[in-house]
N, C-alpha and C positions, 0 to 999 in steps of 0.2 A: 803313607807311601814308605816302602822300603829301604833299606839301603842301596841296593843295588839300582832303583829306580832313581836315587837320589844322584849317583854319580851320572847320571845320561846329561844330565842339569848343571849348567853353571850357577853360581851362585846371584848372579844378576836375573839368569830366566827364573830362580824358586821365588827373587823376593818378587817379583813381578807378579809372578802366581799366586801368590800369596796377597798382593794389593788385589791383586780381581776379586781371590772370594772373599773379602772384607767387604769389597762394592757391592758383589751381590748379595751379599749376606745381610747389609743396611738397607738395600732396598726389598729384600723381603719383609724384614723388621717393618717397612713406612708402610708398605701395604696391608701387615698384620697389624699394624697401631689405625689404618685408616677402614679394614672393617671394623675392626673394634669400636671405634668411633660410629659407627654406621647403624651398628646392631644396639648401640645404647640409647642414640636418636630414635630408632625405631620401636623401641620398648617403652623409653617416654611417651611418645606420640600414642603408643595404643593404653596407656592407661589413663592419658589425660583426657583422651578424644571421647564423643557424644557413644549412648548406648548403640542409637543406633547404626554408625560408623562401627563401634565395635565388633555389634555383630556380623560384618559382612564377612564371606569367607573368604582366604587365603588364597591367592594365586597360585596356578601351578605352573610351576615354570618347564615343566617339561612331560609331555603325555605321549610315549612314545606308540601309544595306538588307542588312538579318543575312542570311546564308543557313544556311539549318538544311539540316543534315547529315542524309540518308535510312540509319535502321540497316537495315543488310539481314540478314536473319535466315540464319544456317548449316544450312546441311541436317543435320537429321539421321540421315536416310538414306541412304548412299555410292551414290553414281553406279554405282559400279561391283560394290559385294555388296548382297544382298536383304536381309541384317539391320542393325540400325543399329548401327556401330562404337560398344558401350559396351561398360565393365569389368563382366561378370557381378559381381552381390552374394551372399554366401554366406548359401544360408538356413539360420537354426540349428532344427535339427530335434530334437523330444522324444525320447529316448530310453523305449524298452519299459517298463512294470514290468515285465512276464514276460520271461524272458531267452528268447532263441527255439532255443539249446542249448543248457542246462540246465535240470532242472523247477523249482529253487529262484527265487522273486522275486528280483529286482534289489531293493539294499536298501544303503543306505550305511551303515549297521549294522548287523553281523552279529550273528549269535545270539552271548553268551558260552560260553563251553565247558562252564563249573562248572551250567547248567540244572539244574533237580532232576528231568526229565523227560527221556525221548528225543524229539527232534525226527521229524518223517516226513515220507518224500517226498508233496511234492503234485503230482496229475493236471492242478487249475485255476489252482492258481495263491494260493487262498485262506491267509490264514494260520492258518483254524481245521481247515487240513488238516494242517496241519506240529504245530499243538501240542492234537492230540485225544486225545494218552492221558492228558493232564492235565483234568480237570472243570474244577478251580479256577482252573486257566486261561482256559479256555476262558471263565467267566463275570467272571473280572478282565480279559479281554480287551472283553467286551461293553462292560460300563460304561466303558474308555477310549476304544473307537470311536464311544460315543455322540457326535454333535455335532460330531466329530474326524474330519482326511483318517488313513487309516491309515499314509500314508507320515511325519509325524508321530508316529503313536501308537507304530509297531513298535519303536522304540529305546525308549521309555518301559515298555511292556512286560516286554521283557527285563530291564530294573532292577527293574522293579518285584518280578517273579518269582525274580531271582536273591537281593533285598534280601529280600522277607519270601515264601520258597519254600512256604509252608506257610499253612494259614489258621489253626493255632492264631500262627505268625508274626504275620499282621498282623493275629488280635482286639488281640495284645499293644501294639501299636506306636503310637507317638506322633502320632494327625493332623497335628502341622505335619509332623514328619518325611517324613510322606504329600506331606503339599501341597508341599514342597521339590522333591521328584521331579516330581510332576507337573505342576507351575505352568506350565510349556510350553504346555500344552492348553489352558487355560483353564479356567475356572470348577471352580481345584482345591481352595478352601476345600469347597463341595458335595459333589467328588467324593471326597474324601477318608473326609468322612464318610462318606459313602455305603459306601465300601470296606472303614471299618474297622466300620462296623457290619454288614456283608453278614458276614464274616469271623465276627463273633462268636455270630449265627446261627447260620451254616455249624457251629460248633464245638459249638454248644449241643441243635444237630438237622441232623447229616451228612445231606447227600442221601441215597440208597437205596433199592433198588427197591420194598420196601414201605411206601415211606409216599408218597403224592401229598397234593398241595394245588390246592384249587381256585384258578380264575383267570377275573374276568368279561369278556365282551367278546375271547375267545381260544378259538380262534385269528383267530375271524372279529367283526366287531362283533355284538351282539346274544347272539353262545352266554354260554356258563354262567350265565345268570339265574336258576339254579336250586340256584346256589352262590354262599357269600360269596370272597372274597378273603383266599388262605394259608388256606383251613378245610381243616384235615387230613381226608380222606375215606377210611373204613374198606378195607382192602380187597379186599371182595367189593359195596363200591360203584358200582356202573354209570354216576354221573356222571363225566364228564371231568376228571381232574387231573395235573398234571405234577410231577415229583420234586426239581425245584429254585424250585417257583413261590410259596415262603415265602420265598425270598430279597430282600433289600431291593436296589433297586436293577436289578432284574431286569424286564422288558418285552418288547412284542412280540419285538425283534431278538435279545433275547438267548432265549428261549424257542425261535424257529425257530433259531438256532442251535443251540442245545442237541438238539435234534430232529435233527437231520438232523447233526451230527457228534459227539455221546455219549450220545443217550438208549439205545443199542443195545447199547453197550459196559456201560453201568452195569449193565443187566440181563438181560447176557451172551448178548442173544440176534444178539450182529453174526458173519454169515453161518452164522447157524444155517438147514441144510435146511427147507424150507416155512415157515418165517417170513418174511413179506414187509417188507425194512426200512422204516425208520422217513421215511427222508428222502420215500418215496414218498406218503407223507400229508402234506405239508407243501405249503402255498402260500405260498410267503417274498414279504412285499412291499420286500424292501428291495434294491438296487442292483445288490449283488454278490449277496446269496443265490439270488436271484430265476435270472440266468444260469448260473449254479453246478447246478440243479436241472435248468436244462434242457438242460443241457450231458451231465447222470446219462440221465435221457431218450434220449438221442439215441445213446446210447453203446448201448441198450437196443432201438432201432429206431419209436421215439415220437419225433414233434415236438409238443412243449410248452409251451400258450399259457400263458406267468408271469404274465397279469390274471388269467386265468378259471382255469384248472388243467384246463381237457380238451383230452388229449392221443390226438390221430389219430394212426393208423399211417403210419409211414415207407413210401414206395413204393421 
């Protein structure tokens, strides 16, 4: 400042003016001392820190016109082949039950050897074709299928058969015993019973061709109204009854089973000349019997509707 500027001023307003830019002038100082301090923390810090922290880049703290980058999308489809250059995915595919050379089912458990019965070859595929020379089989098989996939039940089966081969075996046998084995299945407290009292039945009045039992509502809903349920019927009796249909545990599936793969054998009449078998009266409504029937059909020169049961000639 001048002198001439200096006399405008008393000498109270210059020192005053003069404490201001001392003030300002200290707190430029703090804030030059407090970046300094800032940028030396920050120097530290990037030499001490991890590589790759290091590497990250620098903020920018001011972009006064971003340019956004356009993603350009990859073909993918090759300029030059019609398909699109990708790694084929391998699809995993179900393997058969039915093996398609051999006639025995696929089965990751085999029959045991020790069986108390001979096994047979089957045509379809079924397992009440392979274990039909056994009755009690065949009706301990029922009641494990109930409710149950059979790829499941068939190993349980086998134990079952091998452990109590006999039904004076399993009247004898311990229910938990029972339900140990079968707990697999589900709801093996029930079935258990169910088994070991079917068993002592069985023992107390063997199937056989003279004696049938009525059954209401069988084979179709509405028949045997004309009978109780398990009422032994004489036999020169004209109503409908079947040789295993006092058994507990016993129902529609296991009754067409019984029919159409032992009721023939019990009373000796399987491929006895002009006897018409047994399977041929049967209208199975159940999954596999149902195909199984009209697979017998077709073998025969019949196609055979499994709703209705009338079966036109093959052309």
């Amino acid at each position: 400042m001048d002198d001439a500027n200096h006399q405008l001023f008393s000498p109270a307003q210059l020192i005053a003016r003069a404490c201001a830019s001392l003030e300002f002038g200290s707190s430029l100082l703090t804030q030059a001392a407090t970046d300094l301090s800032s940028a030396t923390a920050l120097l530290n810090y990037s030499i001490t820190s991890s590589p790759q922290q290091s590497k990250r880049r620098p903020l920018k703290l001011a972009d006064p016109q971003p340019q956004t980058k356009r993603k350009v999308k990859k073909p993918t489809v090759s300029p030059y082949f019609p398909e699109p250059q990708k790694k084929p995915r391998k699809k995993t595919v179900a393997g058969p039950t039915i093996s398609p050379f051999f006639p025995e089912p696929f089965s990751r458990e085999r029959p045991p050897p020790d069986l108390p019965f001979e096994l047979q070859s089957p045509e379809f595929g079924l397992i009440q074709e392979r274990i039909c020379e056994s009755l009690f089989a065949l009706v301990v098989q029922a009641i494990l299928w109930n409710k149950t996939k059979g790829t499941a039940a068939r190993p349980i089966l086998w134990k079952m058969l091998c452990t109590y081969p006999t039904p004076e075996a399993l009247a004898s046998a311990d229910p938990l015993a029972v339900q140990e084995i079968i707990r697999v299945l589900g709801l093996q407290e029930r079935r258990a019973q169910c088994l070991v009292k079917m068993a002592n039945v069985w023992v107390a009045a063997p199937p056989c061709p003279t004696r049938r039992y009525g059954r209401r509502n069988y084979p179709r809903k509405g028949d045997g109204k004309n009978v109780k349920d398990r009422e032994l019927l004489a036999p020169d009796d004209e109503r409908e009854g079947w040789e295993i249909g006092h058994l507990p545990g016993v129902g529609e599936y296991a009754l067409d089973s019984y029919r159409i793969f032992g009721r023939d054998r019990l009373r000796r009449l399987q491929d006895v000349e002009g006897v018409e078998p047994e399977w041929k009266r049967v209208v199975p409504g159940d999954k596999e019997l149902a195909p199984y029937v009209k697979f017998k059909w077709a073998q025969e020169g019949w196609e055979y509707n499994v709703s209705t049961g009338v079966k036109p000639k093959l052309e």
